[in-house]
Every structure is written in C-alpha cells, then in structure tokens.
C-alpha positions in Angstrom: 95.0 87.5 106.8 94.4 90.9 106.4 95.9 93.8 109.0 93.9 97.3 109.0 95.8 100.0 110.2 95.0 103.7 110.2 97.2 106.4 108.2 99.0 107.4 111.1 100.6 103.9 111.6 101.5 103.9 108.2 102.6 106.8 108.4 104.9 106.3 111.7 105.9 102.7 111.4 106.5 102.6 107.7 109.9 100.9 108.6 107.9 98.1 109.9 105.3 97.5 107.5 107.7 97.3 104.8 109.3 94.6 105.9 105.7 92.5 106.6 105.2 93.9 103.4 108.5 91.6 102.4 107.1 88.8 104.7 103.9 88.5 102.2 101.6 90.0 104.6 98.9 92.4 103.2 97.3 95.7 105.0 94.0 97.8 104.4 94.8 101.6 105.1 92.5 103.8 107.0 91.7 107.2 107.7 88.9 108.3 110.2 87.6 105.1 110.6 86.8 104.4 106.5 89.2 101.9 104.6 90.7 104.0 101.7 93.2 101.9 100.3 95.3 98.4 100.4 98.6 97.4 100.7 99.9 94.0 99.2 103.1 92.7 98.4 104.1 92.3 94.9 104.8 89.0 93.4 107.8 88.1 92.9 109.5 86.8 89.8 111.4 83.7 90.1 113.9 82.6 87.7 112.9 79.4 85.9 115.8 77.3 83.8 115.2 76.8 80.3 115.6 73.3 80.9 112.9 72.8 83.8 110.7 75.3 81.4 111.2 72.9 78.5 110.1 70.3 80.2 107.2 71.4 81.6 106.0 72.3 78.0 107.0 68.7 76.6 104.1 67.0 77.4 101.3 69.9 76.1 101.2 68.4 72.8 100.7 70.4 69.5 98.7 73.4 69.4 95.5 73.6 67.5 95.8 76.6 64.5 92.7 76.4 63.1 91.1 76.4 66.2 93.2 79.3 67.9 92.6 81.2 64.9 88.6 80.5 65.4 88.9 81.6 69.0 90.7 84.9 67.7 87.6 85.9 64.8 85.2 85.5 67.7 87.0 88.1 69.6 88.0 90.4 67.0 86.2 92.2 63.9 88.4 91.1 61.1 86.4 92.4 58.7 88.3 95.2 56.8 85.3 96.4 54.7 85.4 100.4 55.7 82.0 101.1 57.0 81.1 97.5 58.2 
C-alpha cells in the first residue's frame, strides 16, 4: 500500500520515513494538494552461492545459437553497406 504525504512531512519526519523506507513501504510526495513525486525502496541485492546459482541453471538445457542469433538480426541492422 501506498502512503501520501505532503512535502512538509517529508520534510519534518525524514527520520521516520527512512526507516519505512527500510521496511519496504513506498510513499507518494505532495505539495499543495498535487502528487509530484514517489518514494520507494530500492531492491536489495542478495548474495546467491555459486553453488545454489549452478544449480538453478542445470536444468535449462543448451542454448539455441542459431536461433539467438536470429532474434538478434531482427532487432538490429547488421547490414554494413554505407548508405543502406
């Protein structure tokens, strides 16, 4: 859920909306009634083993190259003719 509060609360209870900040909670700033800007914490990295990262990649199976490269000339202009 989403708090609103007006610039003058962020402003004078900064203390305390940093730390919901750190709880995950997530604010839409104010001023003179109008919402002019949000407030949302950031994610946080985790640290992942290599091990448990390994595993979760053992079961994907080998990639497709001539397919991946298909994807990429749809996206991309390889064509290096100048003018073309």
């Amino acid at each position: 859920m989403v708090r609103s509060i007006t610039q003058r609360e962020l402003r004078n209870q900064s203390g305390e909306i940093m730390r919901a900040l750190d709880r995950g909670e997530s604010f839409v700033v104010t001023r003179g009634g109008v919402a002019v800007g949000e407030l949302v914490p950031l994610r946080r990295r985790r640290f992942v083993a290599a091990e448990a990262a390994v595993e979760a990649f053992l079961g994907a199976g080998a990639g497709d190259l001539e397919r991946y490269r298909a994807d990429i000339d749809r996206v991309l202009d390889q064509d290096a003719t100048p003018g073309s």
